[in-house]
ZALO-997151 format. One record per residue (C-alpha): residue number from 0; x, y, z; residue in one letter. Coordinates in Angstrom, 2 decimals, decimal comma, padded with zeros to 5 digits. Example, Ala and Ser with C-alpha at 12.3 -4.5 7.8 and 13.67 -1.06 7.14 Angstrom:
2
+-----+---------+---------+---------+---------+
| num |       u |       v |       w | residuo |
+-----+---------+---------+---------+---------+
|   0 |  012,30 | -004,50 |  007,80 |       a |
|   1 |  013,67 | -001,06 |  007,14 |       s |
+-----+---------+---------+---------+---------+
This chain:
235
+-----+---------+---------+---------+---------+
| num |       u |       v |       w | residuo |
+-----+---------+---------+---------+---------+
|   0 |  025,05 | -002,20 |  000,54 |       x |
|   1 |  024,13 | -001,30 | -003,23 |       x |
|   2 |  020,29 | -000,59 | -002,98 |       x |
|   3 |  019,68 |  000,57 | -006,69 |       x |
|   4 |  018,58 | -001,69 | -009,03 |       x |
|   5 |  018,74 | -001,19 | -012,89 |       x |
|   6 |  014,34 | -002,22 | -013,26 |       x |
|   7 |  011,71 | -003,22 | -011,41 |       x |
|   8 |  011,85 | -006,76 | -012,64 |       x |
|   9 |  015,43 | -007,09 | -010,70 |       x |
|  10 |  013,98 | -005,18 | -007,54 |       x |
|  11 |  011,72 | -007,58 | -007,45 |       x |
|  12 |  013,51 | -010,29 | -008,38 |       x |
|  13 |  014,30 | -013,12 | -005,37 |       x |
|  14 |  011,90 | -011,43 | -003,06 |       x |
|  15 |  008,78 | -011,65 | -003,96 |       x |
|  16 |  006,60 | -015,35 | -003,86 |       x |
|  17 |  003,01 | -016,94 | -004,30 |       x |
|  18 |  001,27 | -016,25 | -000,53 |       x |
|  19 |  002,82 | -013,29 |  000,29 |       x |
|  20 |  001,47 | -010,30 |  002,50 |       x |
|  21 |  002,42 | -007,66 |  000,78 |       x |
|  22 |  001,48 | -004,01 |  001,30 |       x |
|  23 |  001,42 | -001,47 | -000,84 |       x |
|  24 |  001,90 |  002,29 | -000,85 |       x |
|  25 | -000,64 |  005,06 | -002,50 |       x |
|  26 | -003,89 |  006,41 | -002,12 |       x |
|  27 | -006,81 |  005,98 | -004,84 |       x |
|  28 | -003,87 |  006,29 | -007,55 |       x |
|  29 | -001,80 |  009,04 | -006,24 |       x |
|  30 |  001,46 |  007,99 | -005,31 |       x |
|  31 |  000,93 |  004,58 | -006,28 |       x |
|  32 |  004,05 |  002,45 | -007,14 |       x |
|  33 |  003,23 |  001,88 | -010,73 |       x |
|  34 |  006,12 | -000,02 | -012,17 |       x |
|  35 |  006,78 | -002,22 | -008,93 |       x |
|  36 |  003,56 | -003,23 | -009,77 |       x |
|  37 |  003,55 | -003,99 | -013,31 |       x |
|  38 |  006,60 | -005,60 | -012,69 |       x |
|  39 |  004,90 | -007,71 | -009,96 |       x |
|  40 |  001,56 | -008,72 | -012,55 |       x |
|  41 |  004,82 | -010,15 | -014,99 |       x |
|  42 |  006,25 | -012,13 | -012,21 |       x |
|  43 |  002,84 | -014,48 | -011,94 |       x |
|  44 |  003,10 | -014,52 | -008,37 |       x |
|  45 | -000,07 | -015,30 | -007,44 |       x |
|  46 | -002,17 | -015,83 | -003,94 |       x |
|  47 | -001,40 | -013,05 | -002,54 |       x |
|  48 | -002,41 | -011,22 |  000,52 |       x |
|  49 | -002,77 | -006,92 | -000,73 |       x |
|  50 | -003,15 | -004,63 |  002,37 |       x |
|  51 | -003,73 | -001,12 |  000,30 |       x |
|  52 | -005,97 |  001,71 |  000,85 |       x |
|  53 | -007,81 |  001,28 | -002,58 |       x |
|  54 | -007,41 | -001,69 | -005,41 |       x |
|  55 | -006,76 |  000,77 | -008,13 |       x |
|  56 | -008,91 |  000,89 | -011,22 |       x |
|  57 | -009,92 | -001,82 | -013,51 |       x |
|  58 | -006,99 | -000,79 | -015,65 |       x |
|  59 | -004,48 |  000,70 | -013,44 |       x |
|  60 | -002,52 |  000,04 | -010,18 |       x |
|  61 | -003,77 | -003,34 | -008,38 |       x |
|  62 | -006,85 | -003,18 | -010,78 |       x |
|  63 | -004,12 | -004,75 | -013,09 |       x |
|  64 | -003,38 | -007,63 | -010,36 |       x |
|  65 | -006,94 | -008,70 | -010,05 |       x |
|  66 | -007,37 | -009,00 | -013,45 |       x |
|  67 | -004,90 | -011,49 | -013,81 |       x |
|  68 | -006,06 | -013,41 | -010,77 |       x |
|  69 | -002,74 | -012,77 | -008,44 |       x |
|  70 | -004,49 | -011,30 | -005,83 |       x |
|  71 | -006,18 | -013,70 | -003,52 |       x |
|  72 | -007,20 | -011,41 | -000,22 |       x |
|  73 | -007,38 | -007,21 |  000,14 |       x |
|  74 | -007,51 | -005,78 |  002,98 |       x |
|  75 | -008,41 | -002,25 |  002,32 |       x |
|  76 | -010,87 |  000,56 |  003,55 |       x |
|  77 | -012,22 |  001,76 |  000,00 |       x |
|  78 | -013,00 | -000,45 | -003,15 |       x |
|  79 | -015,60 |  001,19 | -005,30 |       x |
|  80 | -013,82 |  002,39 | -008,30 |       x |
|  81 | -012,99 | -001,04 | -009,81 |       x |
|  82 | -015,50 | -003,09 | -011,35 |       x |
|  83 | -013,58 | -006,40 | -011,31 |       x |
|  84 | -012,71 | -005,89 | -007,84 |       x |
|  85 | -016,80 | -006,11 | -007,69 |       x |
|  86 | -017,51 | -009,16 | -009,76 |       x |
|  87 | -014,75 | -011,26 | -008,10 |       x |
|  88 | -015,95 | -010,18 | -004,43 |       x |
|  89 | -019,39 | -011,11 | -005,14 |       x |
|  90 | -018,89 | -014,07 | -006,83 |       x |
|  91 | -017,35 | -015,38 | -004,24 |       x |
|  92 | -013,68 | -015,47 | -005,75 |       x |
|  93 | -011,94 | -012,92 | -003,89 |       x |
|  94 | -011,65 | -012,58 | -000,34 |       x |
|  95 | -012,03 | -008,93 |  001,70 |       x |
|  96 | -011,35 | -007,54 |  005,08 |       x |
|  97 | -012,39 | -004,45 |  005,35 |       x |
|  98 | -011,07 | -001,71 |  007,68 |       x |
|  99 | -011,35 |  001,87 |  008,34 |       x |
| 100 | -009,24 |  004,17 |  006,95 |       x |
| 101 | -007,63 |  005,46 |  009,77 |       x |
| 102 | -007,54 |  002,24 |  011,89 |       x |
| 103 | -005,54 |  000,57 |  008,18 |       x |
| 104 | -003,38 |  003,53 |  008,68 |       x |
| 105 | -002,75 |  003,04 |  012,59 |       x |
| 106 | -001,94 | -000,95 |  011,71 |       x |
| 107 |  000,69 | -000,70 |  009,58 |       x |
| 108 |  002,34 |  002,42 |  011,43 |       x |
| 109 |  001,48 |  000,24 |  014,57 |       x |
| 110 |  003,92 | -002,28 |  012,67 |       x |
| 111 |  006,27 | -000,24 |  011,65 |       x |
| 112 |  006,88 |  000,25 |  015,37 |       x |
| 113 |  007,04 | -002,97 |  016,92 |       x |
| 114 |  003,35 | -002,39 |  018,70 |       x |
| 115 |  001,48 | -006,24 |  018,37 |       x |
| 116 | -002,35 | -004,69 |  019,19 |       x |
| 117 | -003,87 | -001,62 |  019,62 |       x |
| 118 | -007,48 | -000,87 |  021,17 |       x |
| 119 | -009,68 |  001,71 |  019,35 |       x |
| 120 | -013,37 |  002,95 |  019,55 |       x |
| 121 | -013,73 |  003,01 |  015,32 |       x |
| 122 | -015,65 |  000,16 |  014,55 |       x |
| 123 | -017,29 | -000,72 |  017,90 |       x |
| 124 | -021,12 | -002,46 |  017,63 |       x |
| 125 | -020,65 | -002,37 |  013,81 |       x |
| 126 | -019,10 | -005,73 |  011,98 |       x |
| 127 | -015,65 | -004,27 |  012,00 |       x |
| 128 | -015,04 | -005,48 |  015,91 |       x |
| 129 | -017,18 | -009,00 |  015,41 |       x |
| 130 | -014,78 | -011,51 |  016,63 |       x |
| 131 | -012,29 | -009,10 |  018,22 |       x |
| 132 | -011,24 | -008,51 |  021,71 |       x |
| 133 | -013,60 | -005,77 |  023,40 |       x |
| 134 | -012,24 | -004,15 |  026,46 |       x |
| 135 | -013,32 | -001,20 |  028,50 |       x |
| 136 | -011,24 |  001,89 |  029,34 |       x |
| 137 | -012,32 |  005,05 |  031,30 |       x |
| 138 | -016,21 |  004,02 |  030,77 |       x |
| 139 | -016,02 |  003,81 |  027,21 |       x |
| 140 | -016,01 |  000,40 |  024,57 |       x |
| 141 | -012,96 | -000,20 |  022,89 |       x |
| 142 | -011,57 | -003,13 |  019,79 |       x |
| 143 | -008,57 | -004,59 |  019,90 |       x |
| 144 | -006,84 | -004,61 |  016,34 |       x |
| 145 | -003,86 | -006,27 |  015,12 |       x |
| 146 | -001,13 | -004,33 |  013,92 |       x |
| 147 |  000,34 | -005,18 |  010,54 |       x |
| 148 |  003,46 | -006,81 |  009,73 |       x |
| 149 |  003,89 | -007,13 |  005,48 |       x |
| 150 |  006,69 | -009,66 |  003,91 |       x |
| 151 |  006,73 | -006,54 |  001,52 |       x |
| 152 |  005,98 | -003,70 |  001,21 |       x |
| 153 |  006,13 | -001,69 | -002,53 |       x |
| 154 |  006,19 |  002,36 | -002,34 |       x |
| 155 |  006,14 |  005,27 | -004,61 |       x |
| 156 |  008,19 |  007,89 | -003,22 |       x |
| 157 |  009,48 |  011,14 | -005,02 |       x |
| 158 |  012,85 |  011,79 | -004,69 |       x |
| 159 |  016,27 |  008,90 | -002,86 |       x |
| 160 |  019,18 |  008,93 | -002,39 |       x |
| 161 |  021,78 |  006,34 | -002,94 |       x |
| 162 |  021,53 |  005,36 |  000,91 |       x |
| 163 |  017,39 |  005,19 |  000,54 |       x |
| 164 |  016,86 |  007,87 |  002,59 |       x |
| 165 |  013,52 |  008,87 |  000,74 |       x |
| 166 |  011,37 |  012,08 |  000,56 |       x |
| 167 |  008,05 |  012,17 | -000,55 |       x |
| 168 |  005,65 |  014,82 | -003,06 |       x |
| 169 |  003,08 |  016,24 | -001,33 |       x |
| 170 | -000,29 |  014,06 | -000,83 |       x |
| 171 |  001,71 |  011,28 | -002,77 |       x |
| 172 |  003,27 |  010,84 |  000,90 |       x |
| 173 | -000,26 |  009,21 |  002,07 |       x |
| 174 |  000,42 |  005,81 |  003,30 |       x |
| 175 |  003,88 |  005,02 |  001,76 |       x |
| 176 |  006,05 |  005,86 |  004,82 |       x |
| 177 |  003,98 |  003,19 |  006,71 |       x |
| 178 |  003,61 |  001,01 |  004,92 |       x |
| 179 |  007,24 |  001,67 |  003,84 |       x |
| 180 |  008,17 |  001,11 |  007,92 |       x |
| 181 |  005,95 | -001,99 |  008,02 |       x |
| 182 |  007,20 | -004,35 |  005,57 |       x |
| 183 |  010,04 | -006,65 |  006,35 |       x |
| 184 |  011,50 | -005,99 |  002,99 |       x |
| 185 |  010,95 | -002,44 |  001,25 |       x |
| 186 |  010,90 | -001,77 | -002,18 |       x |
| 187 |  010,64 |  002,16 | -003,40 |       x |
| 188 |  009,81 |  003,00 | -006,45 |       x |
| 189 |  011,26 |  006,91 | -007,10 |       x |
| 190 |  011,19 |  009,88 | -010,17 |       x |
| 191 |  014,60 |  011,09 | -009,42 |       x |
| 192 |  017,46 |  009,00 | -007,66 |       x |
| 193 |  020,54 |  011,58 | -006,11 |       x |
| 194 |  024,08 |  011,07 | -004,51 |       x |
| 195 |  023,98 |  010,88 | -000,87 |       x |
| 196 |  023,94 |  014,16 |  000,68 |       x |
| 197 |  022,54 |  016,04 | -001,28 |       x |
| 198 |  018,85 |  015,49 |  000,45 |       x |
| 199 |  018,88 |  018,30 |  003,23 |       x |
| 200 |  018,84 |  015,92 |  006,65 |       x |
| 201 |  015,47 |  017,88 |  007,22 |       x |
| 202 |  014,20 |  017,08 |  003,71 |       x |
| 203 |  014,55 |  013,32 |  004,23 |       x |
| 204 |  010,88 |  011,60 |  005,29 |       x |
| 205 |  011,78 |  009,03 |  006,23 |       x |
| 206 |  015,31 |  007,44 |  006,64 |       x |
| 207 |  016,83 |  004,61 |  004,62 |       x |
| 208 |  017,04 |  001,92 |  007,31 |       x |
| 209 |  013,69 |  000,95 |  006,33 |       x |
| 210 |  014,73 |  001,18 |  002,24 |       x |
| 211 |  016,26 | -002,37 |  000,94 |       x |
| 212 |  015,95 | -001,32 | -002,86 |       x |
| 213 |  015,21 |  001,07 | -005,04 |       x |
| 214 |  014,19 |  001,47 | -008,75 |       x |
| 215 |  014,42 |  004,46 | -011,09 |       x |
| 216 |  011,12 |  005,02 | -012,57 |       x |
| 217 |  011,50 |  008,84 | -013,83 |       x |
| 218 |  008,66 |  009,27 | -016,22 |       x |
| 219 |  005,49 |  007,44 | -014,42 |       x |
| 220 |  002,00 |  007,90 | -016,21 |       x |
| 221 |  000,06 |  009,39 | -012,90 |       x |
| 222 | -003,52 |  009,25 | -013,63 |       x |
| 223 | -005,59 |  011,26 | -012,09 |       x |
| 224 | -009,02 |  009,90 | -010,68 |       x |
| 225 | -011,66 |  012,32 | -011,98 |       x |
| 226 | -015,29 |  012,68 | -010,54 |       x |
| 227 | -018,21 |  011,56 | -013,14 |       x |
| 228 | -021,63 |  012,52 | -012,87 |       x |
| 229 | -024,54 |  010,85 | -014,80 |       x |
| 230 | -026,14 |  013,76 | -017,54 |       x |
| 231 | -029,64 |  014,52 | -017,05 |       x |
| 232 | -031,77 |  015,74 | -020,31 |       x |
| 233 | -032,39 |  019,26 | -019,89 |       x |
| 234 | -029,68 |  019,78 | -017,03 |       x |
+-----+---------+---------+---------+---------+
C-alpha cells in the first residue's frame, strides 16, 4: 500500500471530518506536527475533540485551531501558554478535561494496546477522579480511567521509511508513538522520507503497522518556547 502522499492537504484529505477525536503528537511545541496541522485549520473541519499535551501558542500549533474556532473540546494536562485558549475557556466557549500528564500519557498508550480502563492513584480526592470508578487495592484508593481510542491521530516524527516504519529525534519522540499507536488512522508528518531498509531494524521506534500515511515536510519552522521573566527597575 502507497503511504506517501505528495502534501498535507492530500494526507488529510478523505479522513478527516467535523466531530472528530483526534489526537495529536508533540509536547509544548517540540515535535509538534506543524503542517498536518495547518493543513487541518484549511480544511474547516470544525467541532472537534483535541487530546494533546499542550494547545500550542496563540500563533502556533493548535493555538492556530482555536483561533479559527475548529476546536470544540481539549483534553490536555497543560494550557497556560495560549491566551485564546484562556478567553474561550472562561467564557464559556470551549470545553476542557483536564488530566495529568502521566495518566494522558498512560490513556492513549493504554489505547494503543487494546486495554479499555486502567486504575491509578494520580488524581484521587482531587476533581480529577469526581465521577469515576474508585476501587481499593492492597489498602490503598485507586481511579479508574478510560483509555483513549482517537479517529486520528497526527504525529511529527523525524525520519520514515517508505513502509512507515518511523524513528523519532530525541525529546521530539514525547507523546507521538502513543498517540501514533492510539489512533485508528495515523498520519506522520516527517523531515526526511528513505527507501525501505535503509532504517537499521534497531533504529525503527516504532513500526509501520500503526503508519497509514505519510507527508514530506523537510524544512519545518520549530519554535522554540523560551522562558520570560517580568524586568524589575534596578534588577
Amino acid at each position: 500500500m502507497k503511504k506517501l502522499f505528495p502534501s498535507a492537504a492530500e494526507a488529510l484529505k478523505g479522513i478527516v471530518k467535523d466531530g472528530q477525536l483526534m489526537a495529536v503528537g508533540g509536547f509544548g511545541l517540540c515535535g509538534i506536527p506543524e503542517a498536518l496541522i495547518d493543513a487541518l485549520r484549511d480544511s474547516q473541519v470544525k467541532d472537534l475533540t483535541v487530546i494533546s499535551n499542550n494547545a500550542g501558542v496563540d500563533d502556533f500549533g493548535l493555538g492556530k485551531l482555536l483561533r479559527t474556532r475548529q476546536i470544540k473540546r481539549m483534553i490536555a494536562s497543560y494550557v497556560g501558554e495560549n491566551k485564546e485558549f484562556e478567553r474561550q475557556y472562561l467564557a464559556g466557549e470551549l470545553e476542557l478535561e483536564f488530566t495529568p500528564q502521566g495518566t494522558l500519557a498512560e490513556k492513549l498508550r493504554a489505547g494503543g494496546a487494546g486495554i479499555p480502563a486502567f486504575f491509578t492513584k494520580t488524581g484521587v480526592g482531587t476533581q480529577v477522579a469526581d465521577g469515576k470508578e474508585l476501587r481499593e487495592f492492597d489498602g490503598e484508593t485507586y481511579v479508574m480511567e478510560r483509555s483513549l481510542v482517537p479517529d486520528v491521530a497526527l504525529v511529527k516524527a523525524h525520519i520514515a521509511d517508505k513502509s512507515g516504519n518511523l524513528r523519532f529525534n530525541l525529546t521530539a519522540r514525547n507523546f507521538n508513538p502513543a498517540a501514533a499507536m492510539a489512533g485508528k488512522i495515523c498520519i506522520v508528518e516527517v523531515e526526511k522520507v528513505v527507501e525501505i531498509g535503509e532504517l537499521a531494524p534497531d533504529d525503527i521506534h516504532l513500526p509501520g503497522i500503526y503508519v497509514h500515511r505519510i507527508v514530506l515536510n523537510a524544512n519545518p519552522e520549530k519554535r522554540i518556547e523560551k522562558r520570560t521573566i517580568t524586568e524589575k527597575a534596578g534588577a
